[in-house]
N, C-alpha and C positions, 0 to 999 in steps of 0.2 A: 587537028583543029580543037580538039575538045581539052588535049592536053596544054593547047597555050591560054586554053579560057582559064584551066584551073591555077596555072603559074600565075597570071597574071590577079584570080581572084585572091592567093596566098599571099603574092606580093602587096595586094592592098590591104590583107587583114594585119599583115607584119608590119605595114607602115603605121596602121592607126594603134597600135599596139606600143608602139616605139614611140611617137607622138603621146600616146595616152603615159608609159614608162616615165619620158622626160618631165612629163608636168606635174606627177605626182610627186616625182624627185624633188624637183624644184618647191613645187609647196611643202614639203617635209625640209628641206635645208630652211623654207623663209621660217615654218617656226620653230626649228630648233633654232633657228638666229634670234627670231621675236622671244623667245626662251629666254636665250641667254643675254639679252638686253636687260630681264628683271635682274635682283641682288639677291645672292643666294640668301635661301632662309636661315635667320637667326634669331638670338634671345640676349635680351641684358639682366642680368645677373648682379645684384652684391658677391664679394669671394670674401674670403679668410682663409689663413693658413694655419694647418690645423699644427698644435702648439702641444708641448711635453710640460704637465704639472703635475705634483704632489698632490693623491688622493689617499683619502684614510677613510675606510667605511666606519660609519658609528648610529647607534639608535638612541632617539630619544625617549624620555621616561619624565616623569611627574616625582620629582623630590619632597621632603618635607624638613624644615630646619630645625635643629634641637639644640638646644644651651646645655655645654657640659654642668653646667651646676644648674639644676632644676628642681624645683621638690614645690609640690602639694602638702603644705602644712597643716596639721590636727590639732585638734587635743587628745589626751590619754585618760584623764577621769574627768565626770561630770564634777562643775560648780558653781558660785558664783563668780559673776566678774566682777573684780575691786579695781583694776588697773588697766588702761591702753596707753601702750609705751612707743606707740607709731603711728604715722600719717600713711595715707592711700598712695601709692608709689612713689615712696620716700626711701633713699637709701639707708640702710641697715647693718649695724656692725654685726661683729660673729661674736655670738654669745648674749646680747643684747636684748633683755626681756622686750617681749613682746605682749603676752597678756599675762595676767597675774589672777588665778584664782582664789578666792579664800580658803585660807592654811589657818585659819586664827584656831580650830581645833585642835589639827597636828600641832603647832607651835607650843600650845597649853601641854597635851598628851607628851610632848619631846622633854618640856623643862620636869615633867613629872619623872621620865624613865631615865632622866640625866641625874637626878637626884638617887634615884634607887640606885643608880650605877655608881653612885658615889657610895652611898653607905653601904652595897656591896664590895666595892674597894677597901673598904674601912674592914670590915669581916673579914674577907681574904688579908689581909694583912694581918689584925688579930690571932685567926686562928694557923695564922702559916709561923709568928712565933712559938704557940704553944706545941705545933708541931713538932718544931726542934725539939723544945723540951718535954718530948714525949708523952705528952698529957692529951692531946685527944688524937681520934684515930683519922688515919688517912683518907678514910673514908668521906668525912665532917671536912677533912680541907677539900676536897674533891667536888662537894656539894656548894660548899660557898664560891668556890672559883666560875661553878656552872652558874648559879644565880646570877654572880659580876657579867660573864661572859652573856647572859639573857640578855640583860639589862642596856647592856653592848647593841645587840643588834636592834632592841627596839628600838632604840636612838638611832640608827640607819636605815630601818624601816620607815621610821615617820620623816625622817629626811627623802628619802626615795619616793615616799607621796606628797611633799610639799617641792618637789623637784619635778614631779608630773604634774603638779598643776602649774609651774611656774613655763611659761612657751617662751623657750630663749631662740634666738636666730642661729642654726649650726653652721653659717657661713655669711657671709659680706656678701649682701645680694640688695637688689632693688626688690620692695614689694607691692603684692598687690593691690587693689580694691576693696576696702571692707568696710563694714555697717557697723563695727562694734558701737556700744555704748556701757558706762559702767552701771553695774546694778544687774544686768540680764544675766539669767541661767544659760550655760552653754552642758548639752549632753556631750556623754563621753563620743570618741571618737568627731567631731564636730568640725565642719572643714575654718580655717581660721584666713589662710593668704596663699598667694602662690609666690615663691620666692626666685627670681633667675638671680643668679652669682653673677658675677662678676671675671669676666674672661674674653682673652686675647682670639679666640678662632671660635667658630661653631659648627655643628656636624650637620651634615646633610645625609639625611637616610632615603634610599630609595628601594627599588625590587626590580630586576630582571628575570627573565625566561628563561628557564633551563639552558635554552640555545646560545646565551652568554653569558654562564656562570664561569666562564675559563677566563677572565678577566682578570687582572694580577692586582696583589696589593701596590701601591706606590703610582697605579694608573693615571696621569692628570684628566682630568673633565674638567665642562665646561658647563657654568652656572651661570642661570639668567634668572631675573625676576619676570614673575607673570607681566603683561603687557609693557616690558622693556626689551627694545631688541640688543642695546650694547653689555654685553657679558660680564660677569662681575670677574673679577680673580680668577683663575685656574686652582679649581679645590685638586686636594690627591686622595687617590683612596687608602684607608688605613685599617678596613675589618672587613671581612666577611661572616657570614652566620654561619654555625656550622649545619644548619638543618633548615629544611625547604619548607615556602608554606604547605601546611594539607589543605588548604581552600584554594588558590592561587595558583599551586605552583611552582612560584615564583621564590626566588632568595635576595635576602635583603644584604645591601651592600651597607657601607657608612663611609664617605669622607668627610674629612677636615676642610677648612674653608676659612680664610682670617677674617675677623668679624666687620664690618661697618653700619655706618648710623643707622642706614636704613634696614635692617635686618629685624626680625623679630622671633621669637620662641615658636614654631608650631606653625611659619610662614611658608608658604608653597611654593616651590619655586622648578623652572625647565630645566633636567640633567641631558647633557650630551655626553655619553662613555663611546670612546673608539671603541672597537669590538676585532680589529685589525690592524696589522704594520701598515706603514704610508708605504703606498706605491708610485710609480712614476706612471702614467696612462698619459696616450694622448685625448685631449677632446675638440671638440669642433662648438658651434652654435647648434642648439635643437634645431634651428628653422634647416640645416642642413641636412640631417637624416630624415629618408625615406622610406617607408613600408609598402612593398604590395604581397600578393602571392608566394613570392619567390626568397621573400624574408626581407632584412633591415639592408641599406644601401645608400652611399653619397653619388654625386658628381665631381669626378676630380675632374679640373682644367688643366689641360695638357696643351702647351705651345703650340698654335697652328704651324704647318711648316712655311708658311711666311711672314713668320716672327712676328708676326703688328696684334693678332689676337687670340682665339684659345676655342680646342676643340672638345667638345664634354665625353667624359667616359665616365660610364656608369661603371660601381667599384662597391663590391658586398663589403659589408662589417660587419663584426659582431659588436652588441654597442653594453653600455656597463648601466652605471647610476646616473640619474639628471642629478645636476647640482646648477641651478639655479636655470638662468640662462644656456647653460653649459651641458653639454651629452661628452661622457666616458666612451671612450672607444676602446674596447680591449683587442681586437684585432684588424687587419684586413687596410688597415692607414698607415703609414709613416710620416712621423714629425716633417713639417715643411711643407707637405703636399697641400696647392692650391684649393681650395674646395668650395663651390657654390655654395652660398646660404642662402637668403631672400630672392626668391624666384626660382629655387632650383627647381620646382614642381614642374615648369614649362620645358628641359632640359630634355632629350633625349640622346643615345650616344651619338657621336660624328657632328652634332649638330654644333656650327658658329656662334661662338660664344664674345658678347659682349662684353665686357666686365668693367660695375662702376665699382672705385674705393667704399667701403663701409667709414662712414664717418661716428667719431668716435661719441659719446655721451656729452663732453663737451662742447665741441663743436655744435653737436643739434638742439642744444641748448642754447647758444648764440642766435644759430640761425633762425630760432623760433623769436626768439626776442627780438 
């Protein structure tokens, strides 16, 4: 008796058990059904395909521009001034007095020692007959020839101080700004104008860091003027120094540069020297690579396998120089590969990837107008 109560009590805990089985079943099938009624999660995304360009590393530097023909002009003895033979940047021929000191002394002093020179001539002649005819001694012509000979040099002497006072231009240049007036005393040494020549190219002198003095003569750079961003001519380099600053550092390079209007003597201007061969690197958009923990990283989009959209996989790089908009990628990408830009942040791997075109600068140009 007692064994059919327990059969029977077994049989009703196995019933409500199997009853209780079924309906759990059933409500796990309804929501993995209610589940999979939602749309699996996704992300839209801008792409680009990352793309193979020509990069050349190079640093920039602070130039300064220099006229092969340049000179700070003097005087050499103190006098007065009789003569201004130029206007305030006026062009100027070569040779072409500039200021005129008074010479009225040497001039007097010269017609005096041109005169001695003469009647010493007149004696060496005299006594170079008697000579011959043995009547006076070698000695007495030796003497008159040195007094001719004296007489000689002070006439090139007083010519050599009436040549220092006279300021001739030692080349075809434009000059500077100046105050003269005639009648004023100028001391020796006395700054007078500053002259630039006249010439086809001008140099640009800069300094780099020891870390790129291996830079070769014949290197082209790239010259801008301060707050101009389109570049003037490509100068070449044509000197190096052969010795480094002792305050700096640094060693000074020099290129050439063909001249135009806008240039001027002593004008500052932005030097770009490559410092490297061009390479071929791929790059991507900055808004593309990624940083966490684990180092730098894109999302490449990989074909879902039902062709209509794209699944993201996370893909380490190693990444190089920003140049503009633009990230260097020196490893870990190959040309062509799909790659999220704008939005890639929300991307994780395996996750359904949406993808709208990047429209181009033009286009969002229109679309704004």
């Amino acid at each position: 008796m007692n064994t059919r109560r327990w059969l029977i009590t077994i049989a009703l805990c196995v019933s409500v058990f199997a009853v209780l089985g079924v309906t759990k079943t059933m409500q796990i099938r309804a929501a993995i059904a209610y589940g999979n009624s939602f749309p699996e999660p996704s992300a839209t995304v801008e792409s680009m395909s990352a793309e193979a360009h020509s990069v050349q590393r190079s640093v920039n530097t602070i130039g300064e521009l220099v006229m092969p023909q340049t000179l700070a002009l003097h005087t050499e003895l103190a006098g007065r001034l009789v003569l201004v033979n130029f206007e305030s940047g006026a062009l100027i021929e070569k040779d072409q007095i500039l200021l005129q000191l008074n010479v009225s002394e040497e001039l007097a002093r010269q017609q005096a020692a041109r005169a001695s020179a003469k009647l010493a001539k007149l004696d060496v002649e005299r006594i170079g007959k008697l000579r011959n005819n043995k009547t006076v001694s070698e000695e007495r012509f030796d003497q008159a020839k040195a007094q001719y000979d004296i007489a000689l040099a002070e006439i090139d002497a007083l010519q050599a101080v009436i040549d220092k006072k006279t300021v001739r231009a030692p080349f075809k240049a434009y000059a500077g700004i100046h105050n003269f007036e005639v009648g004023e005393f100028l001391g020796a040494n006395a700054f007078v104008t500053n002259l630039v020549g006249i010439s086809e190219s001008v140099w640009v002198d800069f300094n780099l860091p020891l870390a790129y003095t291996n830079v070769s003569l014949g290197t082209a750079i790239d010259i801008a003027v301060l707050g101009e961003n389109a570049p003037l001519s490509a100068a070449t380099i044509i000197a190096k120094d052969s010795i480094m600053s002792a305050e700096s550092r640094n060693v000074q390079f020099r290129a050439q540069l063909d001249l135009q209007a806008n240039l001027h003597h002593n004008q500052v201007v932005n030097v770009t020297v490559p410092v490297e061969d061009k390479q071929v690197r791929i790059r991507v958009l900055t808004s593309a690579v990624l940083h966490d923990s684990l180092g730098d990283y894109v999302y490449v989009l990989d074909v879902d396998p039902s062709g209509k959209n794209y699944r993201a996989r996370r893909q380490s790089v190693v990444v190089g120089a920003e140049d503009g908009a633009h990230r260097s990628i020196l490893s870990g990408l190959e040309e062509g590969a799909k790659v999220a830009t704008n939005g890639a942040f929300k991307l994780r791997s395996g996750l359904l990837v949406y993808v709208t075109e990047r429209q181009s600068d033009l286009e969002t140009d229109r679309s704004q107008s």
